[in-house]
PDB file of N, CA, C and O in Angstrom:
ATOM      1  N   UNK A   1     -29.643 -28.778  81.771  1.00  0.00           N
ATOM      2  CA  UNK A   1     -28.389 -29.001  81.076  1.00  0.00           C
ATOM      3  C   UNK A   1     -28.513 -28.433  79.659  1.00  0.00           C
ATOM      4  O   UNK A   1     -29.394 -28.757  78.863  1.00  0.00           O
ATOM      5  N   UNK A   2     -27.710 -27.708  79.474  1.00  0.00           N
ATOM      6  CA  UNK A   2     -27.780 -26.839  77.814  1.00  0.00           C
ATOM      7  C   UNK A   2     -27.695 -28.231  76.653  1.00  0.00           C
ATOM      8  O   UNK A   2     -26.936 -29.198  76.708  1.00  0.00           O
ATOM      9  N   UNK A   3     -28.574 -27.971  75.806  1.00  0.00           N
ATOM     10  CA  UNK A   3     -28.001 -29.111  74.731  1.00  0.00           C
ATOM     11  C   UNK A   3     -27.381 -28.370  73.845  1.00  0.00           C
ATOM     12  O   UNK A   3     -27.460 -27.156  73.656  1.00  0.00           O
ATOM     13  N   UNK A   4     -26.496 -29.513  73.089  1.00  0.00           N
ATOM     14  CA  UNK A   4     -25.270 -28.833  72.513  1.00  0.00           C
ATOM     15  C   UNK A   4     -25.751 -29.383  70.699  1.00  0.00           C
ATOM     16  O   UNK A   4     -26.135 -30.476  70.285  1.00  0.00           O
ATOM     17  N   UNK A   5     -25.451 -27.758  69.813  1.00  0.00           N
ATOM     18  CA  UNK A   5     -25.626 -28.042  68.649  1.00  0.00           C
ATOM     19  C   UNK A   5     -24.950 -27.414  67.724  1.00  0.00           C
ATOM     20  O   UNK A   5     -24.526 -26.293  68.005  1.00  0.00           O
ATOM     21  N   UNK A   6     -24.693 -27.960  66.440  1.00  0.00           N
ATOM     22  CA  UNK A   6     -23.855 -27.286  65.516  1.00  0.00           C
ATOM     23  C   UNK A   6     -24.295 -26.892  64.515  1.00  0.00           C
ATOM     24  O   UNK A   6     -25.417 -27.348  64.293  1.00  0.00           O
ATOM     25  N   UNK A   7     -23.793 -26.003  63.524  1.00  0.00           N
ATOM     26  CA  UNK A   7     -24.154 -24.961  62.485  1.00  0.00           C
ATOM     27  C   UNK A   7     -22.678 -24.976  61.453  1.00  0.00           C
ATOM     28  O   UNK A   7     -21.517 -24.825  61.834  1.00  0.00           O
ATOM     29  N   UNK A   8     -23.066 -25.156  60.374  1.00  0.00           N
ATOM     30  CA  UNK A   8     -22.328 -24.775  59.291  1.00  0.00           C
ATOM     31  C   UNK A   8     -22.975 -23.453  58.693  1.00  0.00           C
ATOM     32  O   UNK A   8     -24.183 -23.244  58.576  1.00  0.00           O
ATOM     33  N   UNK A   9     -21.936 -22.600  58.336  1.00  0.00           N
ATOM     34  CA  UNK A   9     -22.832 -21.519  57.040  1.00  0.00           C
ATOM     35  C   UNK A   9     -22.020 -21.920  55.898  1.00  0.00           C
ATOM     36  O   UNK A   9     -20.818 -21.912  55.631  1.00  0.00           O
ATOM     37  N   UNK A  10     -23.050 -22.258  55.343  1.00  0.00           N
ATOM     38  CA  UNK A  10     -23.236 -22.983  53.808  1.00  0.00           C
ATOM     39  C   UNK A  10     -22.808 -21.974  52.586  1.00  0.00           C
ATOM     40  O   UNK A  10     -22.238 -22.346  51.560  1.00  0.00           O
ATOM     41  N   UNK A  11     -23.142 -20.802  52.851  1.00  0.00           N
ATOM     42  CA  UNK A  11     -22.822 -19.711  52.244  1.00  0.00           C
ATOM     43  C   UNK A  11     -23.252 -18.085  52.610  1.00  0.00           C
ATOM     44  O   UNK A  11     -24.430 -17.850  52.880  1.00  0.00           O
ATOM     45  N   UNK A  12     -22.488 -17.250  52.608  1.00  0.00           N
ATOM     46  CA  UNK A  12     -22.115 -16.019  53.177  1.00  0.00           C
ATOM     47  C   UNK A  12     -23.148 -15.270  52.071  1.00  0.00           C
ATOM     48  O   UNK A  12     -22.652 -14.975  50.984  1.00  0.00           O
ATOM     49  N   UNK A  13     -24.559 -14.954  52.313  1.00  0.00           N
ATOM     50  CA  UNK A  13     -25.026 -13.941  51.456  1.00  0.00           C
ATOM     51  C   UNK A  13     -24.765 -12.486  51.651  1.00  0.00           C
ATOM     52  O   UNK A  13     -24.659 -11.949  50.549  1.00  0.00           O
ATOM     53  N   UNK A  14     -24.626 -11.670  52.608  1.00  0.00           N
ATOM     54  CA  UNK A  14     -24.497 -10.405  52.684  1.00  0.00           C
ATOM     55  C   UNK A  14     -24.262  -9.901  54.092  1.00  0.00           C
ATOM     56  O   UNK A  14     -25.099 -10.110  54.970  1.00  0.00           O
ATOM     57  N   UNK A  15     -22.833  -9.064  54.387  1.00  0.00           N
ATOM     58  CA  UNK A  15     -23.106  -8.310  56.112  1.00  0.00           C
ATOM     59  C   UNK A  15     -24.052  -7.102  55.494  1.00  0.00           C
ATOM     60  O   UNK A  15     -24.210  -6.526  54.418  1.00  0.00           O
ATOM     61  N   UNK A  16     -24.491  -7.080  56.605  1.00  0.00           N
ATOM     62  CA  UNK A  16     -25.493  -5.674  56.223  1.00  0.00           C
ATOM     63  C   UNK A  16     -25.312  -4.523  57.210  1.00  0.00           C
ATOM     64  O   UNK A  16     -25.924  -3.471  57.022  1.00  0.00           O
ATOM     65  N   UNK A  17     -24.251  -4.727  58.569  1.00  0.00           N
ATOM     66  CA  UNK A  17     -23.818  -3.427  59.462  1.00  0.00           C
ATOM     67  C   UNK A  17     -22.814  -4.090  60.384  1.00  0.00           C
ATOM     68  O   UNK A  17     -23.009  -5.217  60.838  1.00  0.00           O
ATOM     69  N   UNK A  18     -21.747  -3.375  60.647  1.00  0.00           N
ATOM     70  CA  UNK A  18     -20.797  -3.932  61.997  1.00  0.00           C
ATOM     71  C   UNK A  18     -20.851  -2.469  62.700  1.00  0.00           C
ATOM     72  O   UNK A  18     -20.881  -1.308  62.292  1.00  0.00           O
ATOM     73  N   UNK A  19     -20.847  -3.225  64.173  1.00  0.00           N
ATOM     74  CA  UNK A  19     -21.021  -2.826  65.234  1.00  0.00           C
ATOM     75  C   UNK A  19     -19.746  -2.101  65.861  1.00  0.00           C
ATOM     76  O   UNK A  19     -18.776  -2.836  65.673  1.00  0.00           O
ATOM     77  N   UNK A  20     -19.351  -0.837  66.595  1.00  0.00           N
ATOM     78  CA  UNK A  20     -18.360  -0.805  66.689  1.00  0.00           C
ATOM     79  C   UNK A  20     -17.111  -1.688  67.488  1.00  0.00           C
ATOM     80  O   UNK A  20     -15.931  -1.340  67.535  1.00  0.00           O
ATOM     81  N   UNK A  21     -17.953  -3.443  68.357  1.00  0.00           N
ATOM     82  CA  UNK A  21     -17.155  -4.122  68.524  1.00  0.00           C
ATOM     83  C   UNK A  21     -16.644  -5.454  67.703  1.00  0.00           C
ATOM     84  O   UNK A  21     -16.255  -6.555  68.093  1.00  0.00           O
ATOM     85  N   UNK A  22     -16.840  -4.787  66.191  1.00  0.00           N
ATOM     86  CA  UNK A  22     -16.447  -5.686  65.346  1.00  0.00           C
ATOM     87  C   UNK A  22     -17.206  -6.727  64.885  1.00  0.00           C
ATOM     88  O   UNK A  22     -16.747  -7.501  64.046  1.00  0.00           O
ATOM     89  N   UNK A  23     -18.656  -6.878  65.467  1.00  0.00           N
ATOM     90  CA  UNK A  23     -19.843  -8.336  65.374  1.00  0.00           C
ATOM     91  C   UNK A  23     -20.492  -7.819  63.983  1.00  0.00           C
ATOM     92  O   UNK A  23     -20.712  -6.611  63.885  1.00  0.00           O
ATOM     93  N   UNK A  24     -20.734  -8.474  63.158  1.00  0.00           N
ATOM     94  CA  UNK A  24     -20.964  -8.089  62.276  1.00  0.00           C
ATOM     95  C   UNK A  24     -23.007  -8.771  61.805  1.00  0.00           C
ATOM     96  O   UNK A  24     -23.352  -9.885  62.200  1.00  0.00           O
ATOM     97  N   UNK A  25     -23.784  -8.063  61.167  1.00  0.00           N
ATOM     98  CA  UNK A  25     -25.290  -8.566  61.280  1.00  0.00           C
ATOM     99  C   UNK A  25     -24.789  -9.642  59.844  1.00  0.00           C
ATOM    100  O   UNK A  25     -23.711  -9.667  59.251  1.00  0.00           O
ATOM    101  N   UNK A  26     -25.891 -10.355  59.644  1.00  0.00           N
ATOM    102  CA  UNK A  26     -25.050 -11.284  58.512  1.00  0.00           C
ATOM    103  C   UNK A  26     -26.572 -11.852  58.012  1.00  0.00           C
ATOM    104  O   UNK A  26     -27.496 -12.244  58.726  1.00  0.00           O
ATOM    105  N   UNK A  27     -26.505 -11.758  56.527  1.00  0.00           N
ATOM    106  CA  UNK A  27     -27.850 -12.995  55.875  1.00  0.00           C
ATOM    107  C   UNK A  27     -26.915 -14.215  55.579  1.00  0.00           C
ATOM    108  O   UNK A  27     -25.880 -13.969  54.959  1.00  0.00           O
ATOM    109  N   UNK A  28     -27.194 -15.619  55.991  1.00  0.00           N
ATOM    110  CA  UNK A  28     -26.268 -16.142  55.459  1.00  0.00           C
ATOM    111  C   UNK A  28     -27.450 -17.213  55.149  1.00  0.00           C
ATOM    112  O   UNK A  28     -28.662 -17.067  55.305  1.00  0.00           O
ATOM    113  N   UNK A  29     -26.605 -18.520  54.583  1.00  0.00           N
ATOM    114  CA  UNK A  29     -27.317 -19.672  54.459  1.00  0.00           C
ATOM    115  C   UNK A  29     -26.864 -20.595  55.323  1.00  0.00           C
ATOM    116  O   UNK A  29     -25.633 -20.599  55.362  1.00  0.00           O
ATOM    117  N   UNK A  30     -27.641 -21.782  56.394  1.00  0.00           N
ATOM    118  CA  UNK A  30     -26.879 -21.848  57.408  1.00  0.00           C
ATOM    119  C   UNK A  30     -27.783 -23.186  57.419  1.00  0.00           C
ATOM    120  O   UNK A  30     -28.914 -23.243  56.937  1.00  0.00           O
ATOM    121  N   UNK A  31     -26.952 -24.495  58.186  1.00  0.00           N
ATOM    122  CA  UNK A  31     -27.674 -25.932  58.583  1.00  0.00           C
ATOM    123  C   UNK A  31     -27.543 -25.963  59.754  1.00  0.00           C
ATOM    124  O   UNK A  31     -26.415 -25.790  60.215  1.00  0.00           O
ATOM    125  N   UNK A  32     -28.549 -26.172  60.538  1.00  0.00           N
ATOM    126  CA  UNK A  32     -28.431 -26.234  61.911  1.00  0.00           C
ATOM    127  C   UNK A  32     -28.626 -27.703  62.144  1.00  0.00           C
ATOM    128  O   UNK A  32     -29.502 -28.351  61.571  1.00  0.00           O
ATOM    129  N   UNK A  33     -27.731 -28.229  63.053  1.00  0.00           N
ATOM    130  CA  UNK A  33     -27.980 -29.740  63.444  1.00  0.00           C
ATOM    131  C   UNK A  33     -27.791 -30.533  62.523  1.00  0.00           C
ATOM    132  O   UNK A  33     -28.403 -31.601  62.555  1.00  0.00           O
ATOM    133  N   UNK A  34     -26.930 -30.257  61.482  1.00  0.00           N
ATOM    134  CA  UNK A  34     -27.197 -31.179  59.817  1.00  0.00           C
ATOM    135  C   UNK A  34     -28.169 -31.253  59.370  1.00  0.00           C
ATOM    136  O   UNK A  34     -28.352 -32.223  58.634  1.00  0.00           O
ATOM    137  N   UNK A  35     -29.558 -30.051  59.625  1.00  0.00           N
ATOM    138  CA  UNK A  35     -30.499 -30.090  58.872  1.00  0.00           C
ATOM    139  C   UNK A  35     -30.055 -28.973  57.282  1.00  0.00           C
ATOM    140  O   UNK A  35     -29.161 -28.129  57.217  1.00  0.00           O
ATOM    141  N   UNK A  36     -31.117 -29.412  56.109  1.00  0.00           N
ATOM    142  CA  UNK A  36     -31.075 -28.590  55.111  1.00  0.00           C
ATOM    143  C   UNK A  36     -30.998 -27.583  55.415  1.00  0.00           C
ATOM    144  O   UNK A  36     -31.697 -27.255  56.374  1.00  0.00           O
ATOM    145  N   UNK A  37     -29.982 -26.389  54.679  1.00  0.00           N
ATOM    146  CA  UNK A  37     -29.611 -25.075  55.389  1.00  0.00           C
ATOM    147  C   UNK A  37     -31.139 -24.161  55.127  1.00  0.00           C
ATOM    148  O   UNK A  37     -31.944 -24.746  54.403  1.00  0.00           O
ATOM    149  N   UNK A  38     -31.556 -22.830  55.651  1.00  0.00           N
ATOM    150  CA  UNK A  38     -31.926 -22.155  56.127  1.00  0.00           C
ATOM    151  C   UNK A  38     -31.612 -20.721  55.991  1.00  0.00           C
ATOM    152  O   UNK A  38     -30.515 -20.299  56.359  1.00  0.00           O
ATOM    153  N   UNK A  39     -32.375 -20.064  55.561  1.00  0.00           N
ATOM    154  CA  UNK A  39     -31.720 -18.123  55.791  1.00  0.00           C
ATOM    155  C   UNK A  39     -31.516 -17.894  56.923  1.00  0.00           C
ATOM    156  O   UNK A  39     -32.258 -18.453  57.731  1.00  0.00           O
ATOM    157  N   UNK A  40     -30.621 -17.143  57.348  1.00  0.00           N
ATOM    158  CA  UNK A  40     -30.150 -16.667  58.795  1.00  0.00           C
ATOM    159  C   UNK A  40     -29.718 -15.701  58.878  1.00  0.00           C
ATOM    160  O   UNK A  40     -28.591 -15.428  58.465  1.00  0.00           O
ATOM    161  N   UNK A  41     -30.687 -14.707  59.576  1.00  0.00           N
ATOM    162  CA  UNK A  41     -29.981 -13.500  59.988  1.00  0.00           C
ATOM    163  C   UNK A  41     -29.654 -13.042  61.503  1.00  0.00           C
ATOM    164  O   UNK A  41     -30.508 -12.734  62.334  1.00  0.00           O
ATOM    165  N   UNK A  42     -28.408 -13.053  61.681  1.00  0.00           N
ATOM    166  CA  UNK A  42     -28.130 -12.782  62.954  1.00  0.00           C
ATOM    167  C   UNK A  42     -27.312 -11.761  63.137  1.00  0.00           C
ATOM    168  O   UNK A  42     -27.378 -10.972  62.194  1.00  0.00           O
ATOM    169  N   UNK A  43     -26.230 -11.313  64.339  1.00  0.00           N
ATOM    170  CA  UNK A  43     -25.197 -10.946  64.247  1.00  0.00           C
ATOM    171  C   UNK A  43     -24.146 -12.263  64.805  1.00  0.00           C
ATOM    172  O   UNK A  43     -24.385 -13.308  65.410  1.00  0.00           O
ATOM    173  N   UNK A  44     -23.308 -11.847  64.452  1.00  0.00           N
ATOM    174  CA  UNK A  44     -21.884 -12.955  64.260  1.00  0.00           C
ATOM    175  C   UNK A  44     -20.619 -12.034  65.091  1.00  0.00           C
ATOM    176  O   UNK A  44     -20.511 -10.839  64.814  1.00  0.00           O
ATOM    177  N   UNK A  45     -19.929 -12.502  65.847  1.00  0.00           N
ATOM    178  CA  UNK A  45     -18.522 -12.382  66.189  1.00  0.00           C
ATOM    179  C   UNK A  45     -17.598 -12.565  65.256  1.00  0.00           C
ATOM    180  O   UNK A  45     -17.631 -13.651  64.677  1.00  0.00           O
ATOM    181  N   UNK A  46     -16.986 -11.989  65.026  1.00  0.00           N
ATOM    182  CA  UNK A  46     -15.577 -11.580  64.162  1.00  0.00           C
ATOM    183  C   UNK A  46     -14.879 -13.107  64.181  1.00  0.00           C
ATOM    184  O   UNK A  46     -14.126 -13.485  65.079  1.00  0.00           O
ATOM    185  N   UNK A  47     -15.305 -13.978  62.927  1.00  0.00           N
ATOM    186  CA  UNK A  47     -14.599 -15.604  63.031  1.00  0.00           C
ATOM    187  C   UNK A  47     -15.922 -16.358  63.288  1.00  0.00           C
ATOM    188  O   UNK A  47     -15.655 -17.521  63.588  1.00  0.00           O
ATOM    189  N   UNK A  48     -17.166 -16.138  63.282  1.00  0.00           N
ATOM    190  CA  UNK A  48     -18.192 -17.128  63.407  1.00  0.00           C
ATOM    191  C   UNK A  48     -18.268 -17.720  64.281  1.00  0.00           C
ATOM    192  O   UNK A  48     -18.934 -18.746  64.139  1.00  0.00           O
ATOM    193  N   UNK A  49     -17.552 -17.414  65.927  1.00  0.00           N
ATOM    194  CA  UNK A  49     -17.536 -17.846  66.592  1.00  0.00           C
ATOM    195  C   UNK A  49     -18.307 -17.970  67.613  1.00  0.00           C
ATOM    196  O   UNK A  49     -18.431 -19.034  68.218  1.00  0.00           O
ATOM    197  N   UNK A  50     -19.028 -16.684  67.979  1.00  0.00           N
ATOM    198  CA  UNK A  50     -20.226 -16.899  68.454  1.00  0.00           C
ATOM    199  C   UNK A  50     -20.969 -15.950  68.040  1.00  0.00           C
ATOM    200  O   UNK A  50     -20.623 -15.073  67.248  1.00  0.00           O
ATOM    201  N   UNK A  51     -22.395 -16.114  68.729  1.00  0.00           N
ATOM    202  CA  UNK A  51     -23.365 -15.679  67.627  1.00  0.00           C
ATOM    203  C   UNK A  51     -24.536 -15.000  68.912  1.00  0.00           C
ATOM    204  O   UNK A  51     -24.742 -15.274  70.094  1.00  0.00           O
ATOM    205  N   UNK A  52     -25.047 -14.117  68.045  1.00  0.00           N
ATOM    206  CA  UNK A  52     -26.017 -13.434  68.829  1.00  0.00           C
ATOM    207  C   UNK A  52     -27.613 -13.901  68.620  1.00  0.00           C
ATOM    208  O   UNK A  52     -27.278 -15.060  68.377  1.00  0.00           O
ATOM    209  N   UNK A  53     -28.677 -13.939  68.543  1.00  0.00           N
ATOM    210  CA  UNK A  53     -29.715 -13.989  68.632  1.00  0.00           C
ATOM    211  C   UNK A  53     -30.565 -13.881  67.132  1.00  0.00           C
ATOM    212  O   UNK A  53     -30.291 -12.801  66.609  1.00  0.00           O
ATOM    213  N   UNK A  54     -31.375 -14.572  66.421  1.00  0.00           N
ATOM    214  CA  UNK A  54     -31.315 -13.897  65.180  1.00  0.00           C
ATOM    215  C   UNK A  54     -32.812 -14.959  65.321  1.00  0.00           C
ATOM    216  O   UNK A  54     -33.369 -15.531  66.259  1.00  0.00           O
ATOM    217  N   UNK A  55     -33.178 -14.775  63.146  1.00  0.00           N
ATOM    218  CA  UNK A  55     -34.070 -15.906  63.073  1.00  0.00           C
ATOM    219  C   UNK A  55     -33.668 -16.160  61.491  1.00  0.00           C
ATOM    220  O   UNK A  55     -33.071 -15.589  60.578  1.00  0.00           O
ATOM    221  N   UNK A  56     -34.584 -17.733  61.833  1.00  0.00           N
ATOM    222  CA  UNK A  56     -34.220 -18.603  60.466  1.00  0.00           C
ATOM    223  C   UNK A  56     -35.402 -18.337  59.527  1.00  0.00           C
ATOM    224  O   UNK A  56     -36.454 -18.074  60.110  1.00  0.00           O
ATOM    225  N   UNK A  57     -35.430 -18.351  58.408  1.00  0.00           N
ATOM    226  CA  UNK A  57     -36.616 -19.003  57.517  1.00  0.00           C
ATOM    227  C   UNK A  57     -36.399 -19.894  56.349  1.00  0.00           C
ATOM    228  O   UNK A  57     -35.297 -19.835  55.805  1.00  0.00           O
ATOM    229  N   UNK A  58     -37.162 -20.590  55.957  1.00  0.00           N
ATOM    230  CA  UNK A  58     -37.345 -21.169  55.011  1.00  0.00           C
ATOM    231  C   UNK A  58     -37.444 -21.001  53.890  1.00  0.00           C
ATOM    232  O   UNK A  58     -38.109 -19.973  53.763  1.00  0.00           O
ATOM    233  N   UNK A  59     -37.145 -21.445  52.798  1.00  0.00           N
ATOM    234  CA  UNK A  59     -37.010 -21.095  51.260  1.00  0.00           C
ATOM    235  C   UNK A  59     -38.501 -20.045  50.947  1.00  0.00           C
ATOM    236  O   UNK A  59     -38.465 -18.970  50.348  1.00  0.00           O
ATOM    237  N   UNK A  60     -39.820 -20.735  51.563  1.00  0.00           N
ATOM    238  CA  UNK A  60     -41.093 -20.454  51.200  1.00  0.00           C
ATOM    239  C   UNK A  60     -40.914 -19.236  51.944  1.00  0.00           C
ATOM    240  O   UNK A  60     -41.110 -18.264  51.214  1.00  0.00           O
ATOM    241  N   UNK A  61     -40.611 -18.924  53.137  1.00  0.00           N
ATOM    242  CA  UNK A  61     -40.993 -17.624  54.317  1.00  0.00           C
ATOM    243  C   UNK A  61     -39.967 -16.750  53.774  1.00  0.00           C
ATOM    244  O   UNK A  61     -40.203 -15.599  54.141  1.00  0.00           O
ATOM    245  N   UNK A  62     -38.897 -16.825  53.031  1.00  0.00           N
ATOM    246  CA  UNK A  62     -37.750 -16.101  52.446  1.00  0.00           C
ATOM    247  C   UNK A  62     -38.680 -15.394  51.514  1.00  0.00           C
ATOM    248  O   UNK A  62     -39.037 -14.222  51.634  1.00  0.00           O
ATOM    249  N   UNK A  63     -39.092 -16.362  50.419  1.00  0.00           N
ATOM    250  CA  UNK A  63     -39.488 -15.358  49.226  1.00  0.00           C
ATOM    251  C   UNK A  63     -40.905 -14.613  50.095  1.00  0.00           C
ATOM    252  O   UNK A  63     -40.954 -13.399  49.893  1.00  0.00           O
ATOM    253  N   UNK A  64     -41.785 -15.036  50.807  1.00  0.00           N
ATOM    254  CA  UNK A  64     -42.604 -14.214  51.283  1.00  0.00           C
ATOM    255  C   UNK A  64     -42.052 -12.384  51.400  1.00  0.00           C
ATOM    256  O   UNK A  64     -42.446 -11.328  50.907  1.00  0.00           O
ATOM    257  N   UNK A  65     -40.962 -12.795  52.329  1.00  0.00           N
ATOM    258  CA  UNK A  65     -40.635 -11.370  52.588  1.00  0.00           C
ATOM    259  C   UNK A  65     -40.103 -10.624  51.690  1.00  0.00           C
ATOM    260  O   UNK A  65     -40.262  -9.407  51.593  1.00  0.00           O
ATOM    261  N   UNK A  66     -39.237 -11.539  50.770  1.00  0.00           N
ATOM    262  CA  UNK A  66     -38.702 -10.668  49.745  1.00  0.00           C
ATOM    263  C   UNK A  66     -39.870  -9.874  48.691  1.00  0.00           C
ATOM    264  O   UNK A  66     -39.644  -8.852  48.042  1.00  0.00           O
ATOM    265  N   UNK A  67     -41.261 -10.712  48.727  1.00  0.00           N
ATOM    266  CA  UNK A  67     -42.013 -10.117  47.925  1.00  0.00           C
ATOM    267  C   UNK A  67     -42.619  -9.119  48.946  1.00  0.00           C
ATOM    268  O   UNK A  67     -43.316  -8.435  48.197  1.00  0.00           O
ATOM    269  N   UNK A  68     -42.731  -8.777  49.784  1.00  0.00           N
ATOM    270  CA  UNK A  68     -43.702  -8.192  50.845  1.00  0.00           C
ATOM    271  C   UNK A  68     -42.179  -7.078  50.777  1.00  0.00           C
ATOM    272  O   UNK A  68     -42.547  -5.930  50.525  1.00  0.00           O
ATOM    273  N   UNK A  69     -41.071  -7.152  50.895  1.00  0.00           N
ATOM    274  CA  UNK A  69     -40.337  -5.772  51.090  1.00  0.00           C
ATOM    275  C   UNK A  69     -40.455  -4.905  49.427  1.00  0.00           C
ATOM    276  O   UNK A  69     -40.476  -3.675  49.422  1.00  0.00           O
ATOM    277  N   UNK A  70     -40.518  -5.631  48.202  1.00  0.00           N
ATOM    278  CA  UNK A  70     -40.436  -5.210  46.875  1.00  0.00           C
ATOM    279  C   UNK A  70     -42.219  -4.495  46.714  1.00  0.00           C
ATOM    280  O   UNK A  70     -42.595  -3.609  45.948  1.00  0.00           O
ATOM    281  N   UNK A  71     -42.832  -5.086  47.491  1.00  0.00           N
ATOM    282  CA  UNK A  71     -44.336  -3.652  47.443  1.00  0.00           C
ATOM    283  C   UNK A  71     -44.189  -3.235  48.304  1.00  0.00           C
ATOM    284  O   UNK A  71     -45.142  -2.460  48.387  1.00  0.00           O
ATOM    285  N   UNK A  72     -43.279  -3.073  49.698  1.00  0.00           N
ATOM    286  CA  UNK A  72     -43.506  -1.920  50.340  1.00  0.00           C
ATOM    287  C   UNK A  72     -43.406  -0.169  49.798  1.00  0.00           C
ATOM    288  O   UNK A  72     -43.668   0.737  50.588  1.00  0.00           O
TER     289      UNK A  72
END
């Protein structure tokens, strides 16, 4: 039986490409389950309605990468 869960995005940081069926890739800030929100990058349906496959990180695993892409 699928369990059923919900998501707010807390705030819209950046699309970064749309697809030519309108889904757009998205960094956002996002609470899953009413947990503390989360970075999220996924792609999104046009209205947040449904959502494609993505991953979360954490405040700590966020700045990791941000420092690991600024010395690449």
């Amino acid at each position: 039986m699928p369990q059923e869960f919900s998501y707010e995005i807390v705030e819209e940081i950046a699309v970064l490409s749309t697809n030519p069926k309108e889904w757009t890739k998205e960094l956002n800030l996002v609470s899953w389950n009413g947990r503390p929100p989360k970075f999220d990058l996924r792609d999104w349906a046009p209205g947040h309605e449904k959502m494609g496959k993505g991953i979360t990180l954490t405040n700590e695993e966020f700045e990791e990468l941000v420092k690991t892409i600024k010395e690449m």
